[in-house]
N, C-alpha and C positions, 0 to 999 in steps of 0.2 A: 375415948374419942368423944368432943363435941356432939350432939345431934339427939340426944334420946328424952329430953327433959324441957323442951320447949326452948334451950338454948340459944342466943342470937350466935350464928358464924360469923367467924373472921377471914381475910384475904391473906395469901399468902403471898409477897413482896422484899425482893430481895434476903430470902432465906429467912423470913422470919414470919409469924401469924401477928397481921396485926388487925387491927378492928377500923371498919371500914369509917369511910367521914358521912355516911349519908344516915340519913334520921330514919327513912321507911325502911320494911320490911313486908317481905312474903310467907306469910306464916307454911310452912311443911308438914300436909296431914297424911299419916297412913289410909293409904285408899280404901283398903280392907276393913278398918276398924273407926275413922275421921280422928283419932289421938294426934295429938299435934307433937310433932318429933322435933322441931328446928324451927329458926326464923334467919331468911334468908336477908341480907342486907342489901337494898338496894344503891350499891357503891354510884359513885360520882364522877363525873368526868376527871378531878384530883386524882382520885384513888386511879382513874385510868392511866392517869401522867406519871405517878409515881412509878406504873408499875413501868411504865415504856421506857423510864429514868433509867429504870433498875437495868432492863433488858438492854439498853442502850451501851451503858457503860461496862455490860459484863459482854459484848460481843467481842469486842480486839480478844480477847485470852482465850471464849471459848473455841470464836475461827482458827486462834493457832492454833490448838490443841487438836494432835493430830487425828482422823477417822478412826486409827484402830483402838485408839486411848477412849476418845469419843464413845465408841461401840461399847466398851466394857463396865462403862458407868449402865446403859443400857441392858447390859447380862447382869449384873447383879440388882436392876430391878424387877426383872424378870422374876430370876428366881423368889424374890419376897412376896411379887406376885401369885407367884404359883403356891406358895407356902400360905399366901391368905387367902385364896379364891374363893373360899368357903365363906369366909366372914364377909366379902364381899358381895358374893354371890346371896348371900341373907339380907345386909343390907338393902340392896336393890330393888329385893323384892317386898322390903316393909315400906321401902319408898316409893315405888313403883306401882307394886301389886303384881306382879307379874309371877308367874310359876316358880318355884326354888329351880325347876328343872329351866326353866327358859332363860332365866339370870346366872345361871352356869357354864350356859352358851353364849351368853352375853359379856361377860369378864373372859369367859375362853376365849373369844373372838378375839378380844381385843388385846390378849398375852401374844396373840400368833401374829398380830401387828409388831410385836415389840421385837420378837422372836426373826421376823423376817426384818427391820430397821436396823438389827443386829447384823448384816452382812454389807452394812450400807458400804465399807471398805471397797467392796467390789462393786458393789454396782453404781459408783460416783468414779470411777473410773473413767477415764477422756480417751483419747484415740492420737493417733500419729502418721505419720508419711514420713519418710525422708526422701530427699530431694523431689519434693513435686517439683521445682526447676532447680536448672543445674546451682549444686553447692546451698541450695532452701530446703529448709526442714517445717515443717507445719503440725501440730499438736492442739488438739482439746482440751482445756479443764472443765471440771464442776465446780463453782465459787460459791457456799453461803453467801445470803442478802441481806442479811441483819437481824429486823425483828418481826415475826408472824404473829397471827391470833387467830384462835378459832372460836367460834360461836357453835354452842352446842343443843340437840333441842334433847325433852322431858326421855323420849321413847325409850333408849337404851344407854343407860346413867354408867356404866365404865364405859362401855365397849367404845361410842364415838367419837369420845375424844383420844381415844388410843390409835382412829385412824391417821392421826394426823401428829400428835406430840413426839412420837418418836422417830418418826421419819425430819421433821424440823430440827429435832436436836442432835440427831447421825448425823443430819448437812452441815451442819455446825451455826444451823441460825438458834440465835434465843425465841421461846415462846410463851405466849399469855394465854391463859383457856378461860372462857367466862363459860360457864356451865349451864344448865338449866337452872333458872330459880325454882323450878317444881323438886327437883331431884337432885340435892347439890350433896349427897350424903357418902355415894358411894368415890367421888369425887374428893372428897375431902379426907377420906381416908386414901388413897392410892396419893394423895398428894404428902401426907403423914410417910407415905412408906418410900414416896420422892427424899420428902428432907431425912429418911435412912440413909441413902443413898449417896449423898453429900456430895451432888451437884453443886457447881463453885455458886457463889451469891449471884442471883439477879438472870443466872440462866433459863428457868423456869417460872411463870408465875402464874397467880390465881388470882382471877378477879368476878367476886360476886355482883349480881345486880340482874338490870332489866334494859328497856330502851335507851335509856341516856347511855352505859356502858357500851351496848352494841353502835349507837351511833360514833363515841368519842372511837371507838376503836377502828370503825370503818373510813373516819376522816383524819385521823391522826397521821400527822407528817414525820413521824418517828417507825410508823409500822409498812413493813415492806409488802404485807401479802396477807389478805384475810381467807378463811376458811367455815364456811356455814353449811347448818345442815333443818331445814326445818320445812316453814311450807312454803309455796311457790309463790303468792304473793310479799313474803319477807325476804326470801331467795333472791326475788327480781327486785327488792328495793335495795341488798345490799348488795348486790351488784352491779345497777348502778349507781349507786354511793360511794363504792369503794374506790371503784375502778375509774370514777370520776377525779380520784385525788390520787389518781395515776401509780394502784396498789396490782396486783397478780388476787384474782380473784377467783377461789370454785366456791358454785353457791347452790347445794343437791336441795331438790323441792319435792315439790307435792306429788302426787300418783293415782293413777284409776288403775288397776293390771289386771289382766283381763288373760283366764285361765281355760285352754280351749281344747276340747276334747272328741278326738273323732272315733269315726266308725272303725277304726283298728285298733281303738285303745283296749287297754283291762280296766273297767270300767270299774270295779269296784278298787284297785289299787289306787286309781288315778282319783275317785272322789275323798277317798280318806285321806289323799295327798293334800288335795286343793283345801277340805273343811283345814288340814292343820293347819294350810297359811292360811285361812280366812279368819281361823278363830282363834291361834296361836299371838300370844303378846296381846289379846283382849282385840284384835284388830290392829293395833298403834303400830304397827311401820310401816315405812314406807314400800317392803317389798311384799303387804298382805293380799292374797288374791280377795278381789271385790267382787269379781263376776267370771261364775264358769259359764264358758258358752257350751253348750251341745249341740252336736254335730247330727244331723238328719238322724237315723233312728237309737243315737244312744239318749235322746233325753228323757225320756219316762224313766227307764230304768237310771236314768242322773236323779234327779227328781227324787225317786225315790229314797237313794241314797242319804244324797244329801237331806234330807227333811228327816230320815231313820237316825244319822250322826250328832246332828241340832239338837237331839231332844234326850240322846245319852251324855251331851257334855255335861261334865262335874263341876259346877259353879262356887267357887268359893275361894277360902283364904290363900295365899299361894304357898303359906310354907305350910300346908296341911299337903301331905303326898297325894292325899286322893285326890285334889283338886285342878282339873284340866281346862279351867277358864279364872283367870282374876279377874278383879275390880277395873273397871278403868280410872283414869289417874286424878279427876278432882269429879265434885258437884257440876260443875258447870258443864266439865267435857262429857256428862250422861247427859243433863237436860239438850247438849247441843246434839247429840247421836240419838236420843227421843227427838228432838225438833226433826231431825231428817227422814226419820221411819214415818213420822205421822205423815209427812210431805210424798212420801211414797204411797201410801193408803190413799189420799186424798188425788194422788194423779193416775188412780188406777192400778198398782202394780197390786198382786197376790199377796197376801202376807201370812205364807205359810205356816212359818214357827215365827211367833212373838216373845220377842224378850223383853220387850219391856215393862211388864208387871213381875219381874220375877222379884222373890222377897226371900231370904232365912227361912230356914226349916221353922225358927220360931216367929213367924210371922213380922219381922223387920227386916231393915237394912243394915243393923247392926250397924249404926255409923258411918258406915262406907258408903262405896259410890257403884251398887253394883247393877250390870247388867247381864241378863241370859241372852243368848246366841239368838239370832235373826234370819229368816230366811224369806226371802222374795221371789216371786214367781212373776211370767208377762209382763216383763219387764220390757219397757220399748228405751230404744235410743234416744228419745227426746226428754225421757224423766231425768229428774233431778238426781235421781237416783242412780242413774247409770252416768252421768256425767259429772259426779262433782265428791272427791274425796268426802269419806265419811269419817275415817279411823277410828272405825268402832265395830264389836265383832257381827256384822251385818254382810250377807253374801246374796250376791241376784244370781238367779238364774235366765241366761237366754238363750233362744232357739234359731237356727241359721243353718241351712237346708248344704250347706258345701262349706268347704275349710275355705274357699276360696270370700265367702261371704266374711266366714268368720275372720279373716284377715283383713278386710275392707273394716269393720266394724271396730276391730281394734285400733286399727291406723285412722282412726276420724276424731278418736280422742287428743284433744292438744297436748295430755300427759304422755310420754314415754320413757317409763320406768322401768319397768320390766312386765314381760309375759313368759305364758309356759306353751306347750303343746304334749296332749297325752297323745300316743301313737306307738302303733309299731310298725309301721313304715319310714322309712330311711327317704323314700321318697317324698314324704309329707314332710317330712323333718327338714330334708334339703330347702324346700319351695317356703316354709316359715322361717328358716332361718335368714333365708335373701331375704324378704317380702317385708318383713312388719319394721315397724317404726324405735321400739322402745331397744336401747342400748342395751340391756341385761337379757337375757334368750334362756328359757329354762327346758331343756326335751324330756319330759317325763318327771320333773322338780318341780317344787309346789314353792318353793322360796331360791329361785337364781340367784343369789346371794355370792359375788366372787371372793375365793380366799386371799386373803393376804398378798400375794404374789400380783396378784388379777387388780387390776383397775375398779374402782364403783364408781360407777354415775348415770344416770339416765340418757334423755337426749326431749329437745321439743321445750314445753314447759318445767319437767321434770330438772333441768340441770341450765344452770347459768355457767360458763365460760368455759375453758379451752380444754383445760388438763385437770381430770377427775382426782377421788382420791386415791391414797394406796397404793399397792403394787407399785410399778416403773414410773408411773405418771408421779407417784409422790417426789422421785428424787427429781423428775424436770420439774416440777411446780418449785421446790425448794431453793433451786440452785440457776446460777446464771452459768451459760455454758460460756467461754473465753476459747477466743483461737489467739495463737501463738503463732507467728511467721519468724520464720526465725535464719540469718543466714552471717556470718560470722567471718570477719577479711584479715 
């Protein structure tokens, strides 16, 4: 495979690798170590026509091409999937930085995407009546719409373009993925194990780059429906952009999530839940708790906890087993997560555990971009800190005298991502589960994360338009429903 020797990539276009038309590149460094693995090509709005060309002209054959035919190009990538998780699950993580263990859940995730696309036969299914009036029959279909794209961002390099490419190609529409230019590796191989698979020409494609691509794709008169996944302010610009040139748009954003713990929780299960999403993927998703709140008198004993957890995480490479925190993903995205901790110290907040001097046992960075775990204390609602994504492994703590407050506190953030509740009241459980804002609801989970089956998306700033991704919502985004009236003399 391309990617380990400073190699520039190529686009994948009509069943073939070809080398993109545009001059720049994004160089691709190991976070863990700064060795530069790849260079990502910044493709052209061309290289975006050719690939809608491709997509265009291969839709008549794949829409006939009936669902159950459809499905089993799908099962046999699965299983190649599943036969290489491993190599994948490695790459990820030399691209990423991210755990071996957390990039295994990350390509897992995104095989049970495939795994449930694979039933698409049944669930594009329509509906019927006969005679709504006398001698009239009336009937449902599902139709593919042509040609989709999705935009994908850096945090989890298989898993999220897998919420979306199989579900498009069980509907029977063609699709284009433009990947992360940070992490185009694991991608490039799962698309090596596509052209196994011997999808007809022009059904699937690959197009590397950066902003010129995401715009040609969101304004392009050839593509029926965009798909993004990054932060809230690119979410709302290609949202409206998309959906301005009259395309079906979901566009999942940014996040504050806010993990809330009352006086009925297990306090010690419930912190070691909340540090995994906070410190879990280095911080970088969008479902990582940012701020546990505690509830009247569990916070000392939170506090405690938490500040005991921070300072056992094992900072390092992520394909070393002992290591329970990676590198975050470039130079820049630490100095930008130092810029926000110092913005925390200077508005007041506690800065219990510091990570940001952490260094190698031998005294460097060894290249990388690394950082140790963060912990904040008195933290008020009006910090910067408590209001504004960080993605990086940094967690507040706050104090809020009734669950009743801590629901208010959550619901004033414009994000609505997802939240948790530690409890073991059924009653508490009921009143958060009406009450708060964010679309994802976790009772006693540190990452509400839905499977496969389940819908993702937030709600507020968190998510731009109608129908989320995955689960059921994937086959209405894909598909146009048709009524059929029908009466016969």
């Amino acid at each position: 495979m391309t990617g380990f020797n400073g190699e520039r990539l190529t686009n994948f276009i009509n069943g073939a690798w070809v080398e993109s038309s545009g001059t720049d590149v994004v160089e691709v460094r190991n976070p863990a170590t700064g060795a530069l693995l790849a260079k990502t090509p910044m493709s052209t709005t061309a290289d975006v026509d050719s690939a809608v060309a491709a997509a265009q002209a291969a839709f008549p054959g794949w829409r006939a091409t009936p669902p159950v035919v459809r499905a089993r190009y799908l099962f046999k990538l699965k299983a190649l999937l599943d036969t290489h998780k491993e190599e994948i699950a490695r790459l990820c993580t030399t691209e990423h930085g991210k755990t071996l263990l957390e990039s295994q859940s990350d390509i897992g995730r995104g095989i049970e995407n495939i795994e449930h696309a694979c039933g698409m036969p049944t669930m594009m299914m329509g509906q019927s009546l006969e005679d709504v009036a006398t001698g009239i029959d009336c009937a449902t279909f599902r139709q593919p719409m042509g040609v989709f794209a999705a935009i994908t961002p850096f945090n989890f390099p298989p898993m999220v373009p897998l919420w979306f490419l199989p579900y498009a190609l069980a509907t029977g529409n063609c699709f284009i993925l433009k990947p992360s230019e940070q992490v185009p590796l694991s991608q490039r191989r799962i698309f090596e194990l596509i052209e196994q698979v011997g999808f007809p020409k022009g059904v699937i494609q690959l197009v590397n780059g950066g902003k010129a691509v995401v715009e040609r794709l969101c304004g392009h008169e050839g593509i029926a429906g965009v798909s993004f996944v990054g932060s809230t302010k690119i979410a709302k610009l290609v949202y409206e952009t998309a959906s301005a040139s009259g395309k079906r748009v979901q566009a999942l954003g940014g996040a504050k999530n806010f993990l809330v713990v009352d006086e009925t929780a297990s306090i010690e299960q419930a912190v070691q839940n909340v540090c995994d999403s906070a410190y879990g993927c280095a911080g970088q998703r969008c479902l990582a708790g940012s701020t546990i709140v505690a509830v009247g008198s569990t916070y000392d004993r939170v506090k405690e906890l938490v500040v005991q957890f921070a300072k056992n995480v094992v900072v390092g490479d992520g394909l070393d087993s002992k290591s329970t925190l990676g590198p975050v993903i470039t130079a820049a995205a630490r100095e930008r997560i130092i810029g926000m901790i110092d913005k925390g110290v200077a508005e007041g907040a506690e800065l219990l555990v510091d990570g940001r001097g952490f260094k190698k046992e031998d005294g460097t960075y060894g290249g990388g971009f690394w950082l140790g775990p963060s912990v904040f204390d008195k933290v008020k609602p009006d910090m910067t800190i408590a209001k504004e994504e960080i993605f990086g492994p940094v967690l507040n703590i706050m104090r809020v005298d009734t669950l009743d407050e801590a629901i208010a506190l959550l619901n004033s953030s414009p994000y609505a991502n997802a939240t948790s509740l530690y409890t073991s009241s059924g009653k508490n459980a009921q009143k958060f589960k009406a009450s708060v804002h964010p679309a994802m609801i976790g009772i006693n989970i540190g990452v509400a994360a839905p499977m496969a089956m389940f819908p993702f998306g937030g709600s507020k700033q968190s998510f731009f338009g109608d129908v989320k991704a995955h689960g059921g919502d994937a086959v209405q985004f894909y598909t146009d429903r048709k009524v059929v009236i029908s009466r016969w003399f």
